[in-house]
C-alpha positions, -999 to 999 in steps of 0.1 A, spaced: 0 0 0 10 35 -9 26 57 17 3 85 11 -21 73 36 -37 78 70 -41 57 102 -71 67 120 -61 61 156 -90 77 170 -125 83 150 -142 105 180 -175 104 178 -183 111 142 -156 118 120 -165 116 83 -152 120 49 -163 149 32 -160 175 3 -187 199 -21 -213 170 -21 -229 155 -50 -253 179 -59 -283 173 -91 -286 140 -82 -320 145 -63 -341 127 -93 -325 95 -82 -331 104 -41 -298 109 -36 -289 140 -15 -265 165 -22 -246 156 11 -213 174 17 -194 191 44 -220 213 68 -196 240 71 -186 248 36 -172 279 41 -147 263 73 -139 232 47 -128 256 20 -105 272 36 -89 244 53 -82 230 21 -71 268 9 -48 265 38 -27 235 27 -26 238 -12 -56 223 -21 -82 222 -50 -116 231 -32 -133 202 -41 -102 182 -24 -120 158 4 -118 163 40 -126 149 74 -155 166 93 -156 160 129 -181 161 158 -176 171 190 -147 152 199 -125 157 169 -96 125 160 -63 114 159 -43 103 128 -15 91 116 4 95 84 22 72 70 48 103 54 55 138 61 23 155 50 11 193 59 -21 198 78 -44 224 88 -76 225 113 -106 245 109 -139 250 120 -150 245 156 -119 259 175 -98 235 198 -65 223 210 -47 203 184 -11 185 191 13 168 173 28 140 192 14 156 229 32 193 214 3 223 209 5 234 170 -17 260 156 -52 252 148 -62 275 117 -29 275 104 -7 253 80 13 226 101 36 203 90 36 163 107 61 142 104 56 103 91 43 84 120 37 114 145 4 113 160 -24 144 151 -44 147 175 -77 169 172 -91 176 206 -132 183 217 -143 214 203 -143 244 224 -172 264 206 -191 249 180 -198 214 169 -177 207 136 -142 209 132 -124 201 96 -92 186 89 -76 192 60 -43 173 49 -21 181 19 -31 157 -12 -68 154 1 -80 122 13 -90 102 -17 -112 72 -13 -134 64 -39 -158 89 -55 -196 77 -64 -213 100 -78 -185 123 -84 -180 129 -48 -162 110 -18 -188 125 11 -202 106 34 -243 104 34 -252 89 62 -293 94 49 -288 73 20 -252 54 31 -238 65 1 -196 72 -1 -169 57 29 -183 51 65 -178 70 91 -143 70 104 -135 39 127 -102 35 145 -78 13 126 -97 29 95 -67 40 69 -73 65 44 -56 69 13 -44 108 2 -35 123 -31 3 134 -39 15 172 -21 1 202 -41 23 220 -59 40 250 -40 19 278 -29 21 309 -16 13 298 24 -2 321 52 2 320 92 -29 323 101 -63 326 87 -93 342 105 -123 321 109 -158 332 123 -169 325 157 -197 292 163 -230 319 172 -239 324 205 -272 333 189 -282 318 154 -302 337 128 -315 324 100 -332 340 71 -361 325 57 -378 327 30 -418 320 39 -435 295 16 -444 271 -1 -467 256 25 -471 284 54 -508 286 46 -508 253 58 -504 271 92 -524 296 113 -517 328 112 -506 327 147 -484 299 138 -467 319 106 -461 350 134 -449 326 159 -426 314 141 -406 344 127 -412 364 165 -404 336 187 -367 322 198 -363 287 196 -330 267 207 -315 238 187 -321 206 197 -293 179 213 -308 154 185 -295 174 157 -280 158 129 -265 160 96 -296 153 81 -315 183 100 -312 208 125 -339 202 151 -354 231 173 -373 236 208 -396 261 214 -434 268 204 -454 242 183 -466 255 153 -507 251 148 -519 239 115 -545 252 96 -553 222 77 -558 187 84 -544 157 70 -508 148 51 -498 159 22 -486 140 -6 -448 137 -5 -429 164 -27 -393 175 -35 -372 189 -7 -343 214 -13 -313 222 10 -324 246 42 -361 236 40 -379 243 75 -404 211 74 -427 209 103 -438 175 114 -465 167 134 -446 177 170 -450 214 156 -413 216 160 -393 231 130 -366 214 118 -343 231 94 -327 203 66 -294 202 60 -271 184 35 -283 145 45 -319 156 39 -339 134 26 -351 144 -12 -390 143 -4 -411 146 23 -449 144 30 -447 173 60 -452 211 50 -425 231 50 -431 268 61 -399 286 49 -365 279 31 -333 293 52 -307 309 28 -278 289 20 -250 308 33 -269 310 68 -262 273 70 -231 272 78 -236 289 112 -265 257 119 -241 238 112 -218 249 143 -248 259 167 -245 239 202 -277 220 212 -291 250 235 -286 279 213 -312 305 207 -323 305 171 -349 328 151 -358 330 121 -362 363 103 -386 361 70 -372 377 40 -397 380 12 -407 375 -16 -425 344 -2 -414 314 -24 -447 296 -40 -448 263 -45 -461 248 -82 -497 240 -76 -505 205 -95 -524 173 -88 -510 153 -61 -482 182 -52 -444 181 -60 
């Protein structure tokens, strides 16, 4: 086996393979999956040489430990934390070289949920679809991370010009989310609709890739009954039957039968992505209200 490899020493509690996703393949009911914090990937990658699309590993919580089988240079992004190379503190947000054999070790976030790790080469397991992410919806791409796991990576990139440090934003210690109202808010009261664009929620502890859940007030429907399952797009706010909105993110599943009162923005999503369960969250509409196509049996 090639040299240009990993040894996952320890996976933490989810550590996963990821880069842009797999988007357009939502026909066939496959998500567009990805890493949660785009923005935090990207520059990790920026950081070391890489092409953006180059794959990553997205972590939760707990970060990992690795080990490379040859000299490779590093870099750590997303939620802050400690990060050591061989028990020695190295910069997090900043180009580090490891020797071959040293162990990396990410430590627990900080702030914020997801941390990315970013290694010279880019990790390159096998693409389907055109992408190496992990979807843990449809299981799709590698597994999650397990120890003993090894992980092949690309040759160095070419020289670049390198920086020291690169600033990153903060996790939110409140998140706001623009939202779009529509397609199915007149499936809710009009006390619901003003609820849920007054009131502050918090995010949920059983959050996930597929969706960010929230706590706070149920929102009353206006109608009875289900509707017939339709398409789903990235940062829909579906409200199940709880009354509880939950805000899909790149897992999400490509249809769904519940209404969905509002689309977050894309860019917002990154900052879901690194709320801690507990945070406050609103949601501030932005018209024009988004209107669903009207046909038999819904889409």
């Amino acid at each position: 086996m090639t040299d240009r490899a990993l040894t996952v020493v320890r996976a933490g509690a989810l550590t996963t393979v990821q880069d842009r996703g797999r988007p357009g393949h939502a026909h066939l009911g496959v998500p567009r999956s990805g890493a949660l914090d785009a923005p935090a990937a990207a520059l990790v990658n920026r950081l070391v040489g890489n092409a953006p699309d180059a794959a990553v590993l997205e972590t939760t919580l707990d970060g990992c430990a690795v080990r490379p089988r040859s000299p490779v240079t590093v870099a750590v992004g997303g939620a802050p934390s400690a990060v050591t190379v061989d028990g020695r503190p190295v910069a997090w947000g900043a180009p580090v070289h490891v020797p071959s054999g040293a162990l990396l070790d990410v430590g627990r976030a900080l702030a914020g949920v997801r941390g990315y790790l970013a290694v010279g080469g880019g990790v390159t397991v096998e693409r389907v679809l055109g992408s190496r992410s992990t979807d843990l919806l449809s299981g799709l791409g590698p597994a999650p991370l397990t120890d003993g796991a090894v992980l092949p990576l690309g040759p160095p990139p070419a020289p670049y010009t390198r920086v020291d440090v690169a600033p990153q934003p903060a996790p939110p210690a409140e998140l706001v989310l623009r939202v779009t109202p529509g397609p199915r808010d007149d499936w809710f009261t009009p006390e619901a609709v003003r609820a849920f664009t007054t009131r502050v929620y918090r995010v949920s502890a059983s959050s996930n890739r597929i969706g960010l859940r929230t706590e706070g007030p149920a929102l009353e429907r206006a109608r009875a009954g289900e509707l017939p399952s339709e398409g789903m797009v990235l940062g829909a706010v579906q409200v199940p039957p709880d009354g509880g909105p939950v805000v899909f993110l790149a897992d999400h599943p490509t249809t769904g039968g519940y209404p969905v009162i509002g689309v977050v923005h894309r860019p917002d999503l990154a900052r879901a992505a690194q709320a801690v369960p507990g945070t406050p969250t609103r949601f501030v509409a932005v018209r024009p209200r988004f209107t669903a196509l009207r046909t038999t049996g819904g889409r």
